[in-house]
N, CA, C and O of each residue as an XYZ file, in Angstrom:
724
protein
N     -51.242     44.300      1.116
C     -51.942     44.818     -0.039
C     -52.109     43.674     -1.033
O     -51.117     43.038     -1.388
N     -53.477     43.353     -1.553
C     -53.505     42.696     -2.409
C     -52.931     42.864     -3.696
O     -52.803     44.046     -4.014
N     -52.512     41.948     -4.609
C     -51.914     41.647     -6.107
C     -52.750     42.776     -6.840
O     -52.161     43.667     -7.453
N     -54.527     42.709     -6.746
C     -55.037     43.490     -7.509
C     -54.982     45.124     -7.081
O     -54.858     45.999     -7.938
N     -55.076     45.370     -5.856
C     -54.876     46.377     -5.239
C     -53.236     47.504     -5.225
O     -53.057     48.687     -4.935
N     -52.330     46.421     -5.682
C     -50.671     46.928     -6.033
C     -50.890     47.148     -7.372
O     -50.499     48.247     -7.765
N     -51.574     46.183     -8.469
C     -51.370     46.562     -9.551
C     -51.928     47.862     -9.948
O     -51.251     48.622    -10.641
N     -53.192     48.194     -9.533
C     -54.144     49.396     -9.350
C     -53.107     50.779     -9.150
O     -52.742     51.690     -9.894
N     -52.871     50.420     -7.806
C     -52.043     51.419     -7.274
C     -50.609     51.449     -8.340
O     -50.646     52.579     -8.827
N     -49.757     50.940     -8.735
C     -48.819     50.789     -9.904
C     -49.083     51.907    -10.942
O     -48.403     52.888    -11.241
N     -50.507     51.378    -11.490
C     -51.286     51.919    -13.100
C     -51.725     53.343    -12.735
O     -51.872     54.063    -13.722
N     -51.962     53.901    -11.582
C     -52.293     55.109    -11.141
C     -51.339     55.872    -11.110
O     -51.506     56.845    -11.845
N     -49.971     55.849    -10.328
C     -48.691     55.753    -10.566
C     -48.073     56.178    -12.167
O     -47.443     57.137    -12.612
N     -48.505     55.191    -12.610
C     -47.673     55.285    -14.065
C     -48.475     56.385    -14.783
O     -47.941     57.101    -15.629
N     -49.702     56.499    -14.448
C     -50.642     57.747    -15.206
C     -50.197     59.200    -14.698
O     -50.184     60.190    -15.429
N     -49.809     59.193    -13.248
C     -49.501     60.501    -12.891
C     -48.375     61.040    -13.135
O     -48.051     62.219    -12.998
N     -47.482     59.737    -13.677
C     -46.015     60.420    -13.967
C     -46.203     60.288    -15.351
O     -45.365     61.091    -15.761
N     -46.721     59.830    -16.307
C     -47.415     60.331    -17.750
C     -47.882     62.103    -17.956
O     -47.391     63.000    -18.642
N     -49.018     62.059    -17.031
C     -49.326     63.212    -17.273
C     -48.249     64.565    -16.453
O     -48.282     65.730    -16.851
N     -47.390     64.109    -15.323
C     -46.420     65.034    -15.103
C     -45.736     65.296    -16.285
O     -45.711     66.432    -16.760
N     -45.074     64.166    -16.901
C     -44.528     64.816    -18.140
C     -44.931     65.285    -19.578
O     -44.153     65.362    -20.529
N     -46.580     65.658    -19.597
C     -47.380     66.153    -20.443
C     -47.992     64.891    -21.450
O     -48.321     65.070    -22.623
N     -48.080     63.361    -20.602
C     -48.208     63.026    -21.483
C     -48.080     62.537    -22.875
O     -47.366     63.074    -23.721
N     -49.030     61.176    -23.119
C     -47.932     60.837    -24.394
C     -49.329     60.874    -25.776
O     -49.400     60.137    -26.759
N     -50.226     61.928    -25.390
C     -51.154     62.369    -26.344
C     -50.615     63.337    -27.378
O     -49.998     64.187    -26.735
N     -50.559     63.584    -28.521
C     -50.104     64.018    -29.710
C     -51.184     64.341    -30.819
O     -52.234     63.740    -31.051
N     -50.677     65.386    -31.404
C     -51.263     65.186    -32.341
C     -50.419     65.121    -34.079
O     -49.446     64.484    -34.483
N     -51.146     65.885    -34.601
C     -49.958     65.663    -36.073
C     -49.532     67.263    -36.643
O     -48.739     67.553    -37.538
N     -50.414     68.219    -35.725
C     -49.705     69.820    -35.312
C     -48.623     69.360    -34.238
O     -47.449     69.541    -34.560
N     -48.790     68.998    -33.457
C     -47.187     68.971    -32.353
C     -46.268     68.131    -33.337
O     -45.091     68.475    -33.228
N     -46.513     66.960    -34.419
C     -44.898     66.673    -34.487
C     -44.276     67.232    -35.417
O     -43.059     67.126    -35.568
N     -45.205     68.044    -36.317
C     -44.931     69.476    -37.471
C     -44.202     70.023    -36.598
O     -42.982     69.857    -36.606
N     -44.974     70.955    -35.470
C     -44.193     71.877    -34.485
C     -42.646     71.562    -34.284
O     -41.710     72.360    -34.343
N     -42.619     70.353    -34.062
C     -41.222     69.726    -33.755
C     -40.511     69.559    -34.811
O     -39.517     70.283    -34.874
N     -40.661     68.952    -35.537
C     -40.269     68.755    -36.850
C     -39.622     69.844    -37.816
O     -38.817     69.639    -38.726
N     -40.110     70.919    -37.442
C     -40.150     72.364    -37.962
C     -39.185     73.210    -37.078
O     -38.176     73.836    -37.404
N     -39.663     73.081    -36.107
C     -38.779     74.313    -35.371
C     -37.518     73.850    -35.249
O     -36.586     74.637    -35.417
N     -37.273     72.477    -34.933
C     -35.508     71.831    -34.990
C     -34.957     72.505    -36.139
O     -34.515     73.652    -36.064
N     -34.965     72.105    -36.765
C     -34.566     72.846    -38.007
C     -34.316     74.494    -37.687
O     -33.264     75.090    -37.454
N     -35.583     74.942    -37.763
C     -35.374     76.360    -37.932
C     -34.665     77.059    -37.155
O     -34.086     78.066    -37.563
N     -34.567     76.492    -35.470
C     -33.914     76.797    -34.296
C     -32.418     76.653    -34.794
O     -31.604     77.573    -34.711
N     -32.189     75.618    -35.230
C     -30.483     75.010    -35.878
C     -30.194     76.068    -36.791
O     -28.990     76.320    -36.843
N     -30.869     76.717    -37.476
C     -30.485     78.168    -38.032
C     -30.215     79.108    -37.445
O     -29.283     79.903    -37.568
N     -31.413     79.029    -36.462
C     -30.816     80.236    -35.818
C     -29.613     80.432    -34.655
O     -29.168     81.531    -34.323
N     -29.284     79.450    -34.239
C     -28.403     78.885    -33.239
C     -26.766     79.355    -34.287
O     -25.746     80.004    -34.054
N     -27.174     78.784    -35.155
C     -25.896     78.842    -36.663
C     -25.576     80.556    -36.563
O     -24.497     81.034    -36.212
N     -26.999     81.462    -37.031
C     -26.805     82.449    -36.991
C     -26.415     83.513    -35.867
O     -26.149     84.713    -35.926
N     -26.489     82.556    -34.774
C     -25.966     83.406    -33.692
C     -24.444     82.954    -33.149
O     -23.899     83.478    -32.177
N     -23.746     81.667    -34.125
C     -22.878     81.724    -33.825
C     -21.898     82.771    -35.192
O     -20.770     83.262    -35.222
N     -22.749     82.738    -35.901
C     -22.252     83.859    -36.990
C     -21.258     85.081    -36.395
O     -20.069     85.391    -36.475
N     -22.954     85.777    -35.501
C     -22.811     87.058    -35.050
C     -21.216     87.120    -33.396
O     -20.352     87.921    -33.038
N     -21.610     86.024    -33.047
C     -20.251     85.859    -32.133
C     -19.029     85.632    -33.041
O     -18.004     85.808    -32.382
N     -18.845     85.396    -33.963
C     -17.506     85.290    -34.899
C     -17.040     86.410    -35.261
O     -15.875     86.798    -35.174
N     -18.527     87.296    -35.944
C     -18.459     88.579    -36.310
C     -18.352     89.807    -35.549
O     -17.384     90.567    -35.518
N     -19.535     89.923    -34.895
C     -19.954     91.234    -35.036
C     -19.019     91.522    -33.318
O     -18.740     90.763    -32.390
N     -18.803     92.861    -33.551
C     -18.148     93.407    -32.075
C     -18.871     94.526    -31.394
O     -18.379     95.407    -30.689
N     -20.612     94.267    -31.854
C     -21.432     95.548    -31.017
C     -21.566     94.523    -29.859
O     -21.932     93.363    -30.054
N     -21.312     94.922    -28.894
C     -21.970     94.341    -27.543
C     -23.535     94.105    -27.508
O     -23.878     93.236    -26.707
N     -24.449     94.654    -28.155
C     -25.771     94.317    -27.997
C     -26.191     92.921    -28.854
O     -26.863     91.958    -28.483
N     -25.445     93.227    -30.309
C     -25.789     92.008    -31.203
C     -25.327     90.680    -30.454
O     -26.157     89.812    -30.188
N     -23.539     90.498    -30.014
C     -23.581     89.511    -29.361
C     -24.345     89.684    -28.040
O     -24.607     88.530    -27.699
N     -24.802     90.465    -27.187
C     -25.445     89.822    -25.829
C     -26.512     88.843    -26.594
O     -26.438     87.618    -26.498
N     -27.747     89.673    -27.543
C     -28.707     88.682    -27.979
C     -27.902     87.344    -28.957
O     -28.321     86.191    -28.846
N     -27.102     87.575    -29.594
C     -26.815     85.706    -29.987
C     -26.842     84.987    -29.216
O     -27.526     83.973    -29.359
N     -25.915     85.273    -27.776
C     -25.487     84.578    -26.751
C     -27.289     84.065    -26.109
O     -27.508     82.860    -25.986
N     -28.107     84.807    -25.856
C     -29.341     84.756    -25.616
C     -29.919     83.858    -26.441
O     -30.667     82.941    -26.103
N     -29.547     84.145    -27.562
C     -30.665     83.131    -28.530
C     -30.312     81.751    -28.446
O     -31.111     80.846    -28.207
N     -28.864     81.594    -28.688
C     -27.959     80.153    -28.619
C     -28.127     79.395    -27.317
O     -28.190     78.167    -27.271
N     -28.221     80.460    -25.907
C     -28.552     79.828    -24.536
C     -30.368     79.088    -24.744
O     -30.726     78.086    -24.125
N     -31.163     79.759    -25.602
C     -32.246     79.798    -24.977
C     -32.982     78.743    -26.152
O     -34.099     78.291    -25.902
N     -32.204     78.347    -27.579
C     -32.726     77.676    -28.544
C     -31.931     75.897    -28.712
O     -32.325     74.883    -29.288
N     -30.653     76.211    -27.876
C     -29.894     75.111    -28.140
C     -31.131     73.819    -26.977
O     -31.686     72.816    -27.426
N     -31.214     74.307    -25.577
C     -31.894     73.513    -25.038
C     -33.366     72.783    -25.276
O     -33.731     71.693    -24.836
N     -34.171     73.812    -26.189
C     -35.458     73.880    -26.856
C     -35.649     72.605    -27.974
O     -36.654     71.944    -28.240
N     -33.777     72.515    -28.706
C     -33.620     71.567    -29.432
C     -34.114     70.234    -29.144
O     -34.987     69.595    -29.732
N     -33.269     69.863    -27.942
C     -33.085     68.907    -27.371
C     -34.532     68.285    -26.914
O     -34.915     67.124    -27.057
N     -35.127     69.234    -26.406
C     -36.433     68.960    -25.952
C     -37.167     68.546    -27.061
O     -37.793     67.487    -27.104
N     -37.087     69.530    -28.138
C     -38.703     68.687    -29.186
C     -37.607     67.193    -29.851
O     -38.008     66.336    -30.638
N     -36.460     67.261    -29.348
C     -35.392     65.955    -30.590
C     -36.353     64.844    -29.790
O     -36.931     63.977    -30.446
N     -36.506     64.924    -28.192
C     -36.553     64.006    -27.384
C     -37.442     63.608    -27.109
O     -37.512     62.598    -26.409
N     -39.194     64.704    -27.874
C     -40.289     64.309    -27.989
C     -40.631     63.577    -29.702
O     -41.502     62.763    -30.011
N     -39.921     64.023    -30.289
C     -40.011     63.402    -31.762
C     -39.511     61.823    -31.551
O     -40.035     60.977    -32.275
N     -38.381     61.358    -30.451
C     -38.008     60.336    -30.672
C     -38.964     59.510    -29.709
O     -38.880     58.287    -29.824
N     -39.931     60.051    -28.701
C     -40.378     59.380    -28.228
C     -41.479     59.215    -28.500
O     -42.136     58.414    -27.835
N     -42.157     60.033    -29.751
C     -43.435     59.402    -30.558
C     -43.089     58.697    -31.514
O     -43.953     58.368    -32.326
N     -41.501     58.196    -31.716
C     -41.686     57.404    -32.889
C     -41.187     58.101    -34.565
O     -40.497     57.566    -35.433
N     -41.724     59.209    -34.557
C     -41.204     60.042    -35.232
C     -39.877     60.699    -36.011
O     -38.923     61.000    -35.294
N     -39.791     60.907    -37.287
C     -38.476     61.571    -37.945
C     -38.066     62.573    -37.187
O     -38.878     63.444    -36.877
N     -36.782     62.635    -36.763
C     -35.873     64.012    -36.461
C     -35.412     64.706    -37.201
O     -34.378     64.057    -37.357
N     -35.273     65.661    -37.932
C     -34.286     66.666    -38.682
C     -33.158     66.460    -38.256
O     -32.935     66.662    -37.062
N     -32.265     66.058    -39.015
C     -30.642     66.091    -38.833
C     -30.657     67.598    -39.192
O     -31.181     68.237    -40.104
N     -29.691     68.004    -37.862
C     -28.763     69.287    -37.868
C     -27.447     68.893    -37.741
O     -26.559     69.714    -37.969
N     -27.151     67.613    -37.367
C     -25.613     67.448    -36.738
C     -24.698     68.402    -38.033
O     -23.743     69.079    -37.650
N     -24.959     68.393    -39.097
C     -23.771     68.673    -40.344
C     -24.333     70.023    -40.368
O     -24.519     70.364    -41.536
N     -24.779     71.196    -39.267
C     -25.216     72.158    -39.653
C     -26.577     72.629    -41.005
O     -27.513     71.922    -41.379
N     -26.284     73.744    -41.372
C     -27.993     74.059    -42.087
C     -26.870     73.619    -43.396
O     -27.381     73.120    -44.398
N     -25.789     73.757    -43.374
C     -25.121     73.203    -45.155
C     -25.989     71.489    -45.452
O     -26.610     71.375    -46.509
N     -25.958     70.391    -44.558
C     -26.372     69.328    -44.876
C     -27.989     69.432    -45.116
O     -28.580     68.530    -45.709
N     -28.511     70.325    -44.731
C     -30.220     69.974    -45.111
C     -31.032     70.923    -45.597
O     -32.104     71.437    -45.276
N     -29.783     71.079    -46.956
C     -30.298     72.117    -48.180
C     -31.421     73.184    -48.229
O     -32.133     73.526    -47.284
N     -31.446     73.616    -49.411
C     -32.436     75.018    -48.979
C     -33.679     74.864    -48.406
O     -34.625     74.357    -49.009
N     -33.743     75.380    -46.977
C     -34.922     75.190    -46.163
C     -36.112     76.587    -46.582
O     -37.208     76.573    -46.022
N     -35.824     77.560    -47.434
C     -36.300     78.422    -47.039
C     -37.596     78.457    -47.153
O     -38.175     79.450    -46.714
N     -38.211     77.594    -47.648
C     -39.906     77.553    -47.971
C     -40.480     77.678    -46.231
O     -41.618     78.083    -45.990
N     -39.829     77.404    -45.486
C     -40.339     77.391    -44.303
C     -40.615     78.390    -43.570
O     -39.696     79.189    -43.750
N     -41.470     78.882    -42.726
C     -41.768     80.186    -42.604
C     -40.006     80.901    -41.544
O     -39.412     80.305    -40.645
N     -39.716     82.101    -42.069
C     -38.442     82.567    -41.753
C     -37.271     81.650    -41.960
O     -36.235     81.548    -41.303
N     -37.589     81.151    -42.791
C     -36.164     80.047    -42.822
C     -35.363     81.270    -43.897
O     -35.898     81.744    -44.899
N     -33.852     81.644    -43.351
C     -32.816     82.030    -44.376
C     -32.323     81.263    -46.174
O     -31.794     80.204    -46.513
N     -32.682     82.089    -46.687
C     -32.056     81.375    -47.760
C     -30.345     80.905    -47.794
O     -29.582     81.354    -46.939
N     -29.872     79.983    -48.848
C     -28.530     79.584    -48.494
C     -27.710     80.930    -49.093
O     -26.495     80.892    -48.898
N     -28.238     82.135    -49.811
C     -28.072     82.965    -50.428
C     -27.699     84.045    -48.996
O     -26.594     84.577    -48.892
N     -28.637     84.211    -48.122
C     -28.562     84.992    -47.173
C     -27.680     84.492    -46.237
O     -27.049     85.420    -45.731
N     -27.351     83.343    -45.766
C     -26.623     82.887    -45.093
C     -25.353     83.453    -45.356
O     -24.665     84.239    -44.705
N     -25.132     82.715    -46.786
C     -23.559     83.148    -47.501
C     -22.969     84.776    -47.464
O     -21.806     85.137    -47.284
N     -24.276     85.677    -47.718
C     -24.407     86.561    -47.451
C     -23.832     87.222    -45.783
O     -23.111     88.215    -45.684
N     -24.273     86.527    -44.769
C     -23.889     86.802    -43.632
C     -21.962     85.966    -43.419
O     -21.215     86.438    -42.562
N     -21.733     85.390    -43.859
C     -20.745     85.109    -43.912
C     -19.538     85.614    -44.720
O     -18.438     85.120    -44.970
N     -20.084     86.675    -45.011
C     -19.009     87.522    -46.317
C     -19.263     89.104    -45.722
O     -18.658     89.930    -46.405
N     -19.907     89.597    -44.773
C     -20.156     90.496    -44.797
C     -20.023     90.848    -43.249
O     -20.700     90.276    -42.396
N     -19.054     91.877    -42.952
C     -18.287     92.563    -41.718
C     -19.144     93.945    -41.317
O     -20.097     94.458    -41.905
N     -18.317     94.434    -39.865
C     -18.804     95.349    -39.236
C     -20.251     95.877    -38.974
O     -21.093     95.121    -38.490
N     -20.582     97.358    -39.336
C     -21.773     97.776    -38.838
C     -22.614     96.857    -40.138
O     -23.300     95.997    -39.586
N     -22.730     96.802    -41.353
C     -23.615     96.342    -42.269
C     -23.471     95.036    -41.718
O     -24.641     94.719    -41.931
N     -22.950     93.942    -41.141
C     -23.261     92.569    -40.687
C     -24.029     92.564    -39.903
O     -24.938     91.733    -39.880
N     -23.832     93.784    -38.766
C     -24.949     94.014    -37.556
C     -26.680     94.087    -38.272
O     -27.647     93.362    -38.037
N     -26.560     95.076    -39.047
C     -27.892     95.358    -39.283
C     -28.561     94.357    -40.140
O     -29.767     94.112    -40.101
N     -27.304     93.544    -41.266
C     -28.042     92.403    -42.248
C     -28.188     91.555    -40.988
O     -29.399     91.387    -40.839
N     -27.593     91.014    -40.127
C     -27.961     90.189    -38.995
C     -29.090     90.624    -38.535
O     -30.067     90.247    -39.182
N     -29.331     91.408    -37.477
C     -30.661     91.828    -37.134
C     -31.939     91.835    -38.062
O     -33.113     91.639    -37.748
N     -31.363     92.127    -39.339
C     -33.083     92.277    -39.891
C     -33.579     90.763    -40.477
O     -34.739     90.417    -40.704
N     -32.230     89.903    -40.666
C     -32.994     88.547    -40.774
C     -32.803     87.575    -39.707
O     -33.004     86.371    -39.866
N     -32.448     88.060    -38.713
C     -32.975     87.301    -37.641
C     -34.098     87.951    -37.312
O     -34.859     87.009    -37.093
N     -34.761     89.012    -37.117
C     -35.868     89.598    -36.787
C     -37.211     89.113    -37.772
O     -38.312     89.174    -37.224
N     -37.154     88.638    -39.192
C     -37.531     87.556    -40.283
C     -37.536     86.557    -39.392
O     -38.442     86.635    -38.562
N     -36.928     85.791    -39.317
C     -36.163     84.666    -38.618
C     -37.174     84.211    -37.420
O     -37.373     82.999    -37.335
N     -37.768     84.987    -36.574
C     -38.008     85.319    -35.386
C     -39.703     85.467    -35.675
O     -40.545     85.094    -34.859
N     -39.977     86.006    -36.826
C     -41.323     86.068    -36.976
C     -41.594     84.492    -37.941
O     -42.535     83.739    -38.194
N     -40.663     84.560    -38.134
C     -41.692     83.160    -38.626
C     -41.984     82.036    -37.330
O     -43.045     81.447    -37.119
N     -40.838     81.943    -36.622
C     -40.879     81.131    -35.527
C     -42.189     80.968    -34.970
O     -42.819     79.928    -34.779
N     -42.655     82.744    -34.627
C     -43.866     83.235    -34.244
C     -45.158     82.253    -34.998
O     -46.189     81.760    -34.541
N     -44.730     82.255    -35.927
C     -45.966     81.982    -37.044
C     -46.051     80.563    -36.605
O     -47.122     80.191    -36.124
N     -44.983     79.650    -36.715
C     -45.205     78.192    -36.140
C     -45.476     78.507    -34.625
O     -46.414     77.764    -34.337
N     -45.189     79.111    -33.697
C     -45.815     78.646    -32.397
C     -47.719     79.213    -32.273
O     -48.622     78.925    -31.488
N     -47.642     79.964    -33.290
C     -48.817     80.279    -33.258
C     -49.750     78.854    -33.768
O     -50.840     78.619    -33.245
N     -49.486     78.454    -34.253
C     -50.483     77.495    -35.506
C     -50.155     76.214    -34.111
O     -50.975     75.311    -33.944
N     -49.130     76.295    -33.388
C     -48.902     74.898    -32.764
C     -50.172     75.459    -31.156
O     -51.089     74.788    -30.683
N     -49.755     76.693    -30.777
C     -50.773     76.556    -30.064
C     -52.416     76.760    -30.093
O     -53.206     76.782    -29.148
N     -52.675     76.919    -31.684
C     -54.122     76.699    -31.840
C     -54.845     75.240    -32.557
O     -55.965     74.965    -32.986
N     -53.502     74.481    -32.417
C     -54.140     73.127    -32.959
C     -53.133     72.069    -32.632
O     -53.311     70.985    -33.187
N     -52.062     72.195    -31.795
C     -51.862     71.317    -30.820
C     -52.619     70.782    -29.603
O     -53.439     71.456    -28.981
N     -52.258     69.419    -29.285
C     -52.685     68.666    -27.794
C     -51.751     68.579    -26.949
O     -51.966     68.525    -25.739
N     -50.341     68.548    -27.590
C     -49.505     67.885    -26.224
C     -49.328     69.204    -25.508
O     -49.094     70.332    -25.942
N     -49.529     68.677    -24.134
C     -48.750     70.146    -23.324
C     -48.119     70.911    -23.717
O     -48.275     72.048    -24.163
N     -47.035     70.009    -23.486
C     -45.840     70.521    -23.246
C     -45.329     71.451    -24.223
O     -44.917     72.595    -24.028
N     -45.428     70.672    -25.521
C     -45.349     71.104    -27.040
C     -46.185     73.020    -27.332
O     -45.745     74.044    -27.855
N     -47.130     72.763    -26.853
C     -48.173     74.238    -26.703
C     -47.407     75.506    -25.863
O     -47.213     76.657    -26.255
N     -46.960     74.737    -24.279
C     -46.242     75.662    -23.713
C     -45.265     76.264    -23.919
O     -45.009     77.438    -23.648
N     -44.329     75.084    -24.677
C     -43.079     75.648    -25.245
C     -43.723     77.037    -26.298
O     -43.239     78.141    -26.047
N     -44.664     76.964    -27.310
C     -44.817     76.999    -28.446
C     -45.119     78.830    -27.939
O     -44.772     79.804    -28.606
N     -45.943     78.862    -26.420
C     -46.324     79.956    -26.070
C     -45.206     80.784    -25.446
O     -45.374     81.986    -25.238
N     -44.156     80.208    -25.167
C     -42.631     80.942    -24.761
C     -41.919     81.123    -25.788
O     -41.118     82.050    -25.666
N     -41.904     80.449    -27.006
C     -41.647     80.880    -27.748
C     -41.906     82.061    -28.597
O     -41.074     82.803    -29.119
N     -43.438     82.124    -28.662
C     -44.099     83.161    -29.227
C     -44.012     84.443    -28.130
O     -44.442     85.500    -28.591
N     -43.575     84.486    -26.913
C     -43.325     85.470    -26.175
C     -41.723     85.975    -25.932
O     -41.310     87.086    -25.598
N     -41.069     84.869    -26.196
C     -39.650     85.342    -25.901
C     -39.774     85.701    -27.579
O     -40.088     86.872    -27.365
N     -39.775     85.643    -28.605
C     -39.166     86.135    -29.518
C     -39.818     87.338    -30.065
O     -39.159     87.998    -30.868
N     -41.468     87.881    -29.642
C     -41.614     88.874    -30.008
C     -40.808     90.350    -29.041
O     -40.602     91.507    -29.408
N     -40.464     89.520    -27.477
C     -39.520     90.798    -27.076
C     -38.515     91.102    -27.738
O     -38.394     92.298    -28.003
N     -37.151     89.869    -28.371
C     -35.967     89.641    -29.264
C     -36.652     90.595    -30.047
O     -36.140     91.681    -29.775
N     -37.454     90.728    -30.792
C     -38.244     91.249    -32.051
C     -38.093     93.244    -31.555
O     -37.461     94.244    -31.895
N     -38.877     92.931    -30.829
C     -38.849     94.452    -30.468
C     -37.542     95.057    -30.279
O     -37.235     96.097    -30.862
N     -36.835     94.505    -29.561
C     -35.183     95.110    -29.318
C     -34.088     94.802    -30.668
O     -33.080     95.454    -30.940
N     -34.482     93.939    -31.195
C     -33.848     93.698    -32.472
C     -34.408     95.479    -33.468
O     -33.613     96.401    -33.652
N     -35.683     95.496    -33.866
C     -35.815     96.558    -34.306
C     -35.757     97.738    -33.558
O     -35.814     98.758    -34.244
N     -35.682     97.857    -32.636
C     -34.934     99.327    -31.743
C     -33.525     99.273    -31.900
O     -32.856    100.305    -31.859
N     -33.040     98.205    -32.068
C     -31.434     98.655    -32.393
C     -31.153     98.847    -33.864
O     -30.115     99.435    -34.168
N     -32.123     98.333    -34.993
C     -32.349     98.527    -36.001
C     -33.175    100.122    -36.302
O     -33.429    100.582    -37.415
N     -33.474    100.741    -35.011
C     -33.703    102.300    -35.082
C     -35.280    102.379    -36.003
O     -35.805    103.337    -36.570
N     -35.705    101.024    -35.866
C     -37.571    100.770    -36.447
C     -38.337    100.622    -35.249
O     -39.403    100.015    -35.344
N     -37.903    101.170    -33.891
C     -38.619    100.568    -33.096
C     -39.321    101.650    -32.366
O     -40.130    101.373    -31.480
């Protein structure tokens, strides 16, 4: 094989394993998306380790355990696309205490509600839990929505569309156990 013919074959190569991994096209909706949901996910991850401290309905913890399985890995993924465009990460390491009141963000908990969940036992923890994680959950909605109508990167979109599908089911069973459903 010729020099020009390996390099060819190489650059073809390097494009198909580019676009296997969605690519390194971006826009400035995907690193919002990312940028945004770390954060907001790190809340909710927080708040579902709340509800495992707290609460002793078997349904509230099955869904924390659900949310914490299904948001902790999600993290990792947009940390690992933010660092590979170059891009700011949201520090969560010090929890939602180090990166002050987020709540302007769509469903972000106030530090008021938080504190709130941390002072507050039994059936009323269940239901203040559920109804602002079910908040919580729609805003998420609201960013995967906006990411998949004006995002480019794949990957970023797909997530954005599992997101917007796994949390409107959470949503629905959250308010059926909240007896709104």
């Amino acid at each position: 094989m010729s020099q020009h013919a390996l390099t060819r074959t190489i650059a073809a190569a390097s494009l198909l394993l580019l676009a296997a991994c969605g690519g390194t096209d971006h826009a400035e909706a995907d690193v919002r998306f990312a940028q945004q949901m770390v954060p907001h996910h790190a809340q909710a991850v927080e708040m579902a380790d709340q509800a495992l401290d707290t609460s002793r309905d078997a349904d509230v913890r099955r869904l924390a355990e659900e949310i914490r399985a299904a948001q902790d890995p999600e993290i990792e993924t947009m940390t690992g696309w933010l660092e590979e465009w170059g891009e700011d990460v949201p520090d969560t390491s010090g929890g939602m205490a180090g990166m002050g009141d987020m709540s302007e963000m769509d469903g972000m908990m106030t530090d008021a509600e938080m504190q709130r969940l941390d002072t507050t036992t039994g059936a009323e923890f269940d239901r203040l839990w559920l109804r602002l994680m079910v908040e919580h959950h729609q805003g998420a909605i609201e960013m995967a929505r906006a990411e998949q109508a004006d995002g480019t990167y794949d990957a970023a979109v797909d997530l954005a569309k599992d997101v917007e599908r796994t949390q409107q089911a959470e949503i629905a069973e959250m308010e059926e156990l909240l007896g709104q459903g």
